[in-house]
C-alpha positions as CSV (number, residue, x, y, z in Angstrom):
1,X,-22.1,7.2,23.3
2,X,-20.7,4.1,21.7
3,X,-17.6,3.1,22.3
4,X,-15.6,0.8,20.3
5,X,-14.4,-1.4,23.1
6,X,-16.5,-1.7,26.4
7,X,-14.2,-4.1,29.0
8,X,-10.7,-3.7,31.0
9,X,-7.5,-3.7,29.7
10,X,-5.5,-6.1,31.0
11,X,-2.1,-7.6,30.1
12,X,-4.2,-10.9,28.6
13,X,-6.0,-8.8,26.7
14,X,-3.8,-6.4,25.6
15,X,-2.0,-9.6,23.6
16,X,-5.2,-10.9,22.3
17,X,-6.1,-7.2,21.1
18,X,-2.7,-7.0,19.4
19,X,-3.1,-10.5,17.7
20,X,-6.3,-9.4,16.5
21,X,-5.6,-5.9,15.3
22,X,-2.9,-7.4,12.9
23,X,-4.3,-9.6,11.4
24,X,-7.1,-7.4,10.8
25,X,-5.3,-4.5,9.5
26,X,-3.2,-7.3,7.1
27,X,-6.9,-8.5,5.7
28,X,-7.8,-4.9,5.3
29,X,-4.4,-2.9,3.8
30,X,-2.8,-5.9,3.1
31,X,0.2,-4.9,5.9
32,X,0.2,-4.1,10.0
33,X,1.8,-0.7,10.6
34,X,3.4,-0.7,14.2
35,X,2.3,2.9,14.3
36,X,-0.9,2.3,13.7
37,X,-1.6,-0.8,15.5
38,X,0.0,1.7,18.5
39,X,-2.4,4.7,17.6
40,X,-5.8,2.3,17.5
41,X,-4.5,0.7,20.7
42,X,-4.3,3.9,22.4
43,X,-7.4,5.3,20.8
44,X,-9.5,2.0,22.3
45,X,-8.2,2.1,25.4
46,X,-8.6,5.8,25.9
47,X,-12.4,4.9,25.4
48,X,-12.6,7.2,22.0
49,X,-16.3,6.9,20.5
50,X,-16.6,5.3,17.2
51,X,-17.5,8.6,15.9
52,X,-14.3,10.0,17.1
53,X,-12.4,7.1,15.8
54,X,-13.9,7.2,12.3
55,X,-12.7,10.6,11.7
56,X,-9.0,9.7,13.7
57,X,-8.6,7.0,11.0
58,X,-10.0,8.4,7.9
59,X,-6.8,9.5,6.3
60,X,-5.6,5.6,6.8
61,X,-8.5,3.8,5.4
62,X,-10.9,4.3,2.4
63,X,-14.8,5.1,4.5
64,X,-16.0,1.4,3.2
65,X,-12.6,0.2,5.0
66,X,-13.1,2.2,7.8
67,X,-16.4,1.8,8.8
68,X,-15.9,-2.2,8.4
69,X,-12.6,-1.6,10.3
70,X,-14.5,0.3,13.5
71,X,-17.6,-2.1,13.4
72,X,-15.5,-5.3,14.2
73,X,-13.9,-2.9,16.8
C-alpha cells in the first residue's frame, strides 16, 4: 500500500502541513476551502492510501488535478 504521507503528526507539522496544503490547493483551484484543507488533513493523517484518496477527492478536482494534487502528497 502507498500511503500519501508516511511520518508522525505532530503539532510542528501539522502547521507546516496546513501552510503547504493552502497554498497548494490556491495554485491548483485557485482558492483554499477550510473544508477541504480539514477533509485532506484528516484523510492523511488517518493513513488513507492514495488510491483511496483519489476516489475521496475526485468530485473536487478534475483527474489531471487530482492525480498532480495526491502525488505531491
Amino acid at each position: 500500500m502507498s500511503y500519501a504521507y508516511q511520518g508522525e503528526f505532530n503539532d510542528e507539522v501539522n502547521a507546516d502541513f496546513a501552510n503547504w496544503l493552502n497554498e497548494k490547493l490556491n495554485a491548483l483551484l485557485q482558492e483554499a476551502d477550510p473544508v477541504l484543507c480539514e477533509y485532506v488533513t484528516t484523510m492523511v493523517a488517518n493513513r488513507k492510501t492514495m488510491g483511496e484518496m483519489s476516489s475521496d477527492l475526485a468530485e473536487f478536482f478534475g483527474e489531471k488535478e487530482r492525480e498532480e494534487f495526491i502525488s505531491s502528497l
